[in-house]
N, C-alpha and C positions, 0 to 999 in steps of 0.2 A: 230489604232486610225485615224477617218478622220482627213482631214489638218484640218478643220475649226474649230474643235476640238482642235485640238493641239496648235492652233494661238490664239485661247480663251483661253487654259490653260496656254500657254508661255505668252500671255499678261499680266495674272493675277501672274503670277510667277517675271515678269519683274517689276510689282508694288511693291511687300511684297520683293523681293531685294534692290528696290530702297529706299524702307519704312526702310528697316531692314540696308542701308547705311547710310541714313541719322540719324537716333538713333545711330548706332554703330560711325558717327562720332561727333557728339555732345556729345556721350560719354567718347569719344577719348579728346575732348578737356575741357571736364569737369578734368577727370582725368592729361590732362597735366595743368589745372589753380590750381590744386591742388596738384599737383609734384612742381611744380614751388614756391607754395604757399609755402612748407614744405622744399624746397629750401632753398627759403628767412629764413625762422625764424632758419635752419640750419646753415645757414653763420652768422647769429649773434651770434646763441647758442655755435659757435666753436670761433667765434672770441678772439683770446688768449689774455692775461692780456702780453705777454711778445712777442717780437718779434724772428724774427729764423732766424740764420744765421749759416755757416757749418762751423765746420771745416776741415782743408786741409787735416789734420792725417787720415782721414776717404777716402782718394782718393791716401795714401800713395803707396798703392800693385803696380795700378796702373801706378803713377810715376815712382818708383824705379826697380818694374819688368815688365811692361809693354813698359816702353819707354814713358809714356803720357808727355805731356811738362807741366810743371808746371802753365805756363803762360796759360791754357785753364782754369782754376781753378774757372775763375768767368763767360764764358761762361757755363760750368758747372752747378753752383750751381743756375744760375739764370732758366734755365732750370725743375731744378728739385723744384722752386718753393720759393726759398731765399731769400732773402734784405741782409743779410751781410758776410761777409767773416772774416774768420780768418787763418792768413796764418801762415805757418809753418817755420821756419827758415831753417832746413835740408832738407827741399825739393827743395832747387836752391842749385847747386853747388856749393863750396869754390873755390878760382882761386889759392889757395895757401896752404902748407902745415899745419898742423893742425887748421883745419878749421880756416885758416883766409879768409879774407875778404876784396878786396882791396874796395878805392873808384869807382874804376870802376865799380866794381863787384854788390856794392850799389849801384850808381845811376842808371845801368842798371836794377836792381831790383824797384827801387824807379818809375821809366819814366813808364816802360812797366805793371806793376799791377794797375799802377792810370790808365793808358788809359784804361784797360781792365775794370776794376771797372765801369767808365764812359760810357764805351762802355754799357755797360751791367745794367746804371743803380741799382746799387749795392754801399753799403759803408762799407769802410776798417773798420773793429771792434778793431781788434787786431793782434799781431803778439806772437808767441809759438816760443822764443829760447831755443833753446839744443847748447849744445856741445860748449859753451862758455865759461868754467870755472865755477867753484865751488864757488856758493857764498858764503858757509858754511862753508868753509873748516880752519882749525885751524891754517895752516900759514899767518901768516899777508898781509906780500908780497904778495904768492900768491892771495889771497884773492881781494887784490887792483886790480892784474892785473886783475882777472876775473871780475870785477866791470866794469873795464874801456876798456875790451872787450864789455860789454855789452851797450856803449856808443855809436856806430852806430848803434845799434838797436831803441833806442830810438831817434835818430835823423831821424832815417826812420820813426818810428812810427808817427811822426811829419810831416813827408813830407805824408804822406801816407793819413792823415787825420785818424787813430786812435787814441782809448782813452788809451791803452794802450800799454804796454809788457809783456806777459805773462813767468816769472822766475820759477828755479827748486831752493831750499834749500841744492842742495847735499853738502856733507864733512863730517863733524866729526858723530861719531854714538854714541858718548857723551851726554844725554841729557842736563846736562848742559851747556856743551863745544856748543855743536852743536845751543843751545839756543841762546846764546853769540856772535856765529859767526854771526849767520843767520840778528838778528838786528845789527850786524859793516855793513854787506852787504849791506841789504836792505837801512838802512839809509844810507850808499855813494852812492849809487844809486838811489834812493830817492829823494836824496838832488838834484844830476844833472836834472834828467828829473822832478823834478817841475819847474825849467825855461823853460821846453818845453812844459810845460802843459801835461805831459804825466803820465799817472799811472806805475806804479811797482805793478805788481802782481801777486802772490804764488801760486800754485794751487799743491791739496794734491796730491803728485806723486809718493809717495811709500816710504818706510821707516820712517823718523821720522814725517817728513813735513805728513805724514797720521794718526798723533791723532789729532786728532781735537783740542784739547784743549790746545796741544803743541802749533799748528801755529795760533791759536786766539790769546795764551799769547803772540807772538814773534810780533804779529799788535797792539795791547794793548800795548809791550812794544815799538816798532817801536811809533809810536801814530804821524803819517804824513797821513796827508788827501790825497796826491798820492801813498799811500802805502797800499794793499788792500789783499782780495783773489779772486783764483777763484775756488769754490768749483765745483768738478767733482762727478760724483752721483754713478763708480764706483771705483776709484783709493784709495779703505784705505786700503791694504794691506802693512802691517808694518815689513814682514819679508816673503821670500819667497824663497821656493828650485825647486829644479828640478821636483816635485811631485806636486806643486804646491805654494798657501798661505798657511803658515803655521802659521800666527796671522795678523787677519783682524779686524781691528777696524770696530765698529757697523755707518755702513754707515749715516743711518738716523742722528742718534748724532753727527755725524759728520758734515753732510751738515748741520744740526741745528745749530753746534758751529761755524762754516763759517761762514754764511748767514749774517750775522751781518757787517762784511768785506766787501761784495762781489760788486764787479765792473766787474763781468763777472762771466756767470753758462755755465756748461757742462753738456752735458746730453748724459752720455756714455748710449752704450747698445753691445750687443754681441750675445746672441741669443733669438731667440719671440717662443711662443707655438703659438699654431694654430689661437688662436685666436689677436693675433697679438702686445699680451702684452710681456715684456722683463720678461724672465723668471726668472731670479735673483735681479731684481729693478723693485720696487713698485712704477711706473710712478706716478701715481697721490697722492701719500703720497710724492714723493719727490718735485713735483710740489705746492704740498698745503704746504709744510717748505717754498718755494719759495715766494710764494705768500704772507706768513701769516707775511716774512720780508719786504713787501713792495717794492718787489722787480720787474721793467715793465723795464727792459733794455733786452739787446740778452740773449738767450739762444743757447749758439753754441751745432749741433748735431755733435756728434762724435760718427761713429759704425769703432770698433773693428773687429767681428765678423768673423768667415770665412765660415758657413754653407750656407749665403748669399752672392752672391759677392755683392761688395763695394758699385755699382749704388743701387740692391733693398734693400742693410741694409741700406741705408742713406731714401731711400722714407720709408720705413716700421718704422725708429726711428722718422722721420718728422711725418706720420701720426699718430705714437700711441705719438706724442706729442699731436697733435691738439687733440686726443679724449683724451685725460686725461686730456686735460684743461677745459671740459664741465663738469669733475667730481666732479672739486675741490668748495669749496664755497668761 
């Protein structure tokens, strides 16, 4: 090819380039006013009826077998995308033989999770005690002490700026007995943190406190406006062996007979199929009982799971949150 040739066809080639950049980028930003565009009406279309805050139990592996410090809990969760916390009572250490608790021990807990909260722009929800005593349990006495164990919890919840404390119903396997105990509890405890403006509340955690119908009658019979539940969307297992549950109350029914109570939801999960829904709860059936009680307070995520570790089950439960709430009406 002569040059002169070639300078004439590289000319004309340098045009229908430049022709063919200036299309392909007006094309470019057609398609980005239109990603953007589909953006926008996604963030409304996800925008949930209920807010999302974690719970601690879901960072438990971590804690207890990893070494992680407790006190990261709300740089943590703000991270992965939160507004509120829920913290676990056996994830900080007891300074004392059966998990007691001095005042030290509190107000070091009390100082260092408000800073971190603050730090992090984050608000305390609630607090999950364990290992406090039996509020169900059929001796009297006992019964009192375990109550009035659970008296610095409630004054933390106060200092802490939540709305609650989240309670277990263990003791008698009486349904009646156990029915009996459970409101002497709740109502001694009850009675205290209403002067702290603090809630008392149940959440179904296996054995009897998991019929439904049982712990809506024991808040029915309780009938104290800081006295509440927190329905979990997987804990109704009512009796369990080594093989597994051997009598599971029908979940649905259950968060249905809650929901009427509820001052705080759980939204367990444990393992997802591919497509990123929880393979044994029906996310948007449990979210639409949810909704259908008028219910716009936290939903804490709690994964269980161990096919996922703890970081991608808690974003994978976060996100087939936010997509089951476009589901529901």
């Amino acid at each position: 090819m002569k040059r002169r040739n070639f300078i004439s066809n590289s000319s004309q080639a340098g045009l229908a380039v430049s022709f063919l950049g200036m299309y392909a980028c007006k094309e470019t930003k057609k398609k980005d006013a239109e990603m953007q565009e589909s953006a926008d009406n996604t963030v409304k279309d996800v925008d949930p009826f209920f807010k999302l805050s974690l719970a601690q139990w879901s960072i438990h592996k971590m804690i207890k077998d990893d070494g992680v410090d407790p006190y990261t809990f709300a740089e943590k969760a703000k991270d992965w995308g939160f507004s509120g916390l829920e913290y676990v009572s056996q994830l900080y250490p007891a300074d004392a033989e059966n998990n007691e608790y001095s005042e030290k021990a509190m107000a070091n807990f009390i100082e260092k999770s408000n800073a971190e909260a603050k730090k992090y722009d984050l608000q305390n929800v609630l607090i999950m005690i364990d290992g406090q005593g039996n509020l169900a349990v059929s001796d009297a006495k006992e019964r009192k002490e375990a109550v009035q164990r659970h008296y610095k919890w409630v004054d933390a919840a106060k200092d802490l700026g939540c709305h609650s404390i989240r309670v277990n119903l263990n003791g008698s396997q009486e349904p009646e007995e156990w029915k009996a105990n459970s409101i002497d509890g709740l109502t001694q405890l009850s009675t205290y943190a209403k002067d702290k403006n603090i809630n008392v509340i149940v959440e179904n955690h296996g054995g009897l406190s998991s019929i439904g119908t049982m712990l809506a009658d024991v808040m029915a019979s309780v009938d104290m406006d800081n006295c509440g539940t927190l329905p979990d969307f997987g804990n109704f297992c009512i009796k369990r062996s080594d093989t597994g549950c051997d009598d599971e109350y029908d979940k649905y029914k259950g968060v249905t007979e809650l929901m009427p109570y509820a001052k705080a939801v759980s939204a367990k999960s444990n393992v997802f199929d591919a497509d990123g829904n929880e393979k044994v709860i029906d996310y948007v059936k449990m979210l639409q009982i949810v909704k259908d009680h008028d219910y716009t307070g936290f939903i804490g995520v709690e994964y269980e799971g161990s096919e996922l570790s703890e970081e991608a089950g808690i974003i994978a439960t976060k996100d087939l949150m936010l997509k089951a709430a476009q589901e529901v009406t």
